[in-house]
C-alpha positions in Angstrom: 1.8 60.9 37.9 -0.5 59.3 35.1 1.5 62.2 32.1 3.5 60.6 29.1 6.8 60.4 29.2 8.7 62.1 27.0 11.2 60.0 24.4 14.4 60.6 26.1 12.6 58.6 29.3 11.7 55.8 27.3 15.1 55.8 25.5 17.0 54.1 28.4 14.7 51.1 28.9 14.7 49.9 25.3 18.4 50.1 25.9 18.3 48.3 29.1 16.2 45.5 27.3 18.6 45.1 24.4 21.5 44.2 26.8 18.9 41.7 28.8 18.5 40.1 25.6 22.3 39.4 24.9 23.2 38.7 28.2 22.9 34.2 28.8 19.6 33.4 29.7 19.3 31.3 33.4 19.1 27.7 33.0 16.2 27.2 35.1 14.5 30.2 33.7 11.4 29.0 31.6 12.2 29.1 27.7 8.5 29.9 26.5 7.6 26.6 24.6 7.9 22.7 25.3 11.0 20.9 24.6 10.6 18.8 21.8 10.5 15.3 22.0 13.8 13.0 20.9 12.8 11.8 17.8 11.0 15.3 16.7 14.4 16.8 17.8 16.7 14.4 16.1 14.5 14.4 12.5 14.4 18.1 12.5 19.1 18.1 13.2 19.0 15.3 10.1 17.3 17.6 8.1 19.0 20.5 9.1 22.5 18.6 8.2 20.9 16.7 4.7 18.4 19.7 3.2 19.7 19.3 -0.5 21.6 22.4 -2.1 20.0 22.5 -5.2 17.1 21.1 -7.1 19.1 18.3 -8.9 20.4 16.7 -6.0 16.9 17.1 -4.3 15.5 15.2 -7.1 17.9 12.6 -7.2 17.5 12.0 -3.5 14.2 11.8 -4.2 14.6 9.1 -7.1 16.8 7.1 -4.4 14.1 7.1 -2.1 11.3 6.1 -4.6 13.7 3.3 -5.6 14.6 2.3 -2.0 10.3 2.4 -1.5 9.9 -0.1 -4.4 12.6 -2.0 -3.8 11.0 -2.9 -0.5 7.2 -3.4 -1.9 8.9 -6.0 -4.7 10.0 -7.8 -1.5 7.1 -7.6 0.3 4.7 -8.9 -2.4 7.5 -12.0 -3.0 7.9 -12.6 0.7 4.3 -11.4 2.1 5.7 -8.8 4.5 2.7 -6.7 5.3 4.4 -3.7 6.5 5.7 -2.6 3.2 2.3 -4.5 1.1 0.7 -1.6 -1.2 -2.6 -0.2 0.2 -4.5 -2.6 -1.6 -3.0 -5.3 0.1 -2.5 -4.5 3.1 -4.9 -5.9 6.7 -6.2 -8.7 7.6 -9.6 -9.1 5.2 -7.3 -8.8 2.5 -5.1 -11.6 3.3 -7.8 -13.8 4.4 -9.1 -13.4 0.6 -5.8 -14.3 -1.0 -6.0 -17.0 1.4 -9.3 -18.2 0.6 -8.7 -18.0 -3.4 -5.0 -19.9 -3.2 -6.1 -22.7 -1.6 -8.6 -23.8 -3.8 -8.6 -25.2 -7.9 -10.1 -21.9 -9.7 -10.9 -23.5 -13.4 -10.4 -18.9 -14.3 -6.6 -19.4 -13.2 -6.3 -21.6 -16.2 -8.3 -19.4 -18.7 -4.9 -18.0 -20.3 -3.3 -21.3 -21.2 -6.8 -22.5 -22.5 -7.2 -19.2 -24.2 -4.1 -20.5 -26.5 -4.9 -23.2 -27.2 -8.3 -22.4 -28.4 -6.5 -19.8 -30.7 -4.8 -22.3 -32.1 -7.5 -24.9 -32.5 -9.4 -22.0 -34.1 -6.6 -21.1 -36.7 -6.3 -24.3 -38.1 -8.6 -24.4 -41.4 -10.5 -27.8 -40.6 -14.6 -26.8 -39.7 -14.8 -29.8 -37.5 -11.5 -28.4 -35.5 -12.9 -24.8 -35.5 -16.8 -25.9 -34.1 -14.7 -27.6 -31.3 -12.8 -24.5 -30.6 -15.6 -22.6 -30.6 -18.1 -24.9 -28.0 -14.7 -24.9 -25.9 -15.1 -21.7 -25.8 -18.5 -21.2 -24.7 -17.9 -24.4 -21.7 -14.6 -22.7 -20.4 -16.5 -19.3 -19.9 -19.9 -21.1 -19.0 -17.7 -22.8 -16.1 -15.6 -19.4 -15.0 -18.8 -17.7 -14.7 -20.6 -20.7 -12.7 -16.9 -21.2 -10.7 -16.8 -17.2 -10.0 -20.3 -17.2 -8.8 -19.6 -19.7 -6.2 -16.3 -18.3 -4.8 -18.6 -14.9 -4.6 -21.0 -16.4 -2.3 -18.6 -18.4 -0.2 -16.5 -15.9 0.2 -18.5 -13.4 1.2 -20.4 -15.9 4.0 -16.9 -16.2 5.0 -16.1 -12.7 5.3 -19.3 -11.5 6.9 -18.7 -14.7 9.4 -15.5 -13.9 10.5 -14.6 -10.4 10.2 -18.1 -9.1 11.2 -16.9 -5.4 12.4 -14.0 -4.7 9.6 -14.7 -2.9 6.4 -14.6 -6.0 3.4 -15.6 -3.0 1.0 -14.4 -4.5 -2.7 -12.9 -7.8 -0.9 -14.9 -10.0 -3.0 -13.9 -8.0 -6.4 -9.8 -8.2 -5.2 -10.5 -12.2 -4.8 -12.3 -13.0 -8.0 -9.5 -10.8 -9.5 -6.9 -13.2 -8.0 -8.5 -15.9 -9.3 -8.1 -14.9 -13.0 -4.1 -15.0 -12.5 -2.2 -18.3 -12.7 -0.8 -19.4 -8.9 2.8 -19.3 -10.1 2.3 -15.6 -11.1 0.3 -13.9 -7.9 1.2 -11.5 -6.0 1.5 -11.0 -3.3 2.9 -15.0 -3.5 0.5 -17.6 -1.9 1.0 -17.9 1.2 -0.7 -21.6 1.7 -0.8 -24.7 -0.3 -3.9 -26.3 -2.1 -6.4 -27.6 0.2 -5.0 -25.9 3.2 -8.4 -23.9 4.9 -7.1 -20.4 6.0 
């Protein structure tokens, strides 16, 4: 009653077992797992039917896909899409910011086209030219600091006022950086005009 069997007994179930296996499984007989959902289902047939042969055309798909990815960022920072912003720019503090900084007058945005001509004041070999060049100097980043200083503070009352609960961690860095780029050349492209409040 409770002795071994011998091999030749259990020879005939591993047998019987092997035919169970080949024979069509009942269609309302559980399957052991969860069916997979539609979309896990139909990602896992497209890559079935697209896995790449070799690593070329693996790497080439992959350059497509990088391109297709940019492609849709460039668009994004022209058109303001936030879906396919970078990281940096992406929620709602963020815009608010480039909001904040493109509709005012930032004397920084015009720091570059001053910049030349200050150069160029400075080249010229007349002292009298070259001492004005150099006090414009001094005003133009005496007034970027004093500007910056002020966005700082009213933009960060701002932030703290209306977005009480988000994370604004390096907000006030990403605006004073804006501010340092002409209008025309931002991006992602202003969104409102001069003197519009966001």
């Amino acid at each position: 009653m409770f002795r071994s069997r011998s091999k030749e007994e259990k020879a005939p179930t591993d047998k019987v077992t092997a035919d169970l296996s080949k024979q069509p499984r009942d269609p309302e007989a559980p399957k052991g797992r969860p069916t997979p959902k539609r979309s896990e289902a139909q990602t896992q047939r497209r890559r079935a039917q697209s896995a790449p042969t070799d690593r070329k055309d693996a790497a080439r798909r992959q350059r497509e896909a990088r391109r297709a990815d940019l492609a849709k960022q460039r668009e994004a920072l022209a058109g303001g899409d936030e879906r396919y912003l970078p990281a940096r720019d992406k929620g709602p503090v963020r815009r608010f910011v480039r909001d904040f900084v493109d509709s005012r007058f930032c004397i920084a945005e015009f720091f570059l086209p001053l910049a030349v001509v200050i150069l160029v004041l400075s080249m010229i070999r007349v002292p009298q030219l070259q001492n004005i060049a150099l006090l414009l100097w001094l005003g133009v980043i005496v007034l970027i600091v004093i500007d910056s200083i002020g966005i700082w503070l009213r933009l960060k009352k701002q932030l703290n006022e209306r977005f009480p609960n988000e994370p604004k961690r390096g907000a006030v860095a990403y605006g004073l950086m804006r501010t340092l780029q002409m209008r025309r050349l931002r991006l992602p492209k202003p969104q409102v005009k001069r003197g519009e409040r966001p």
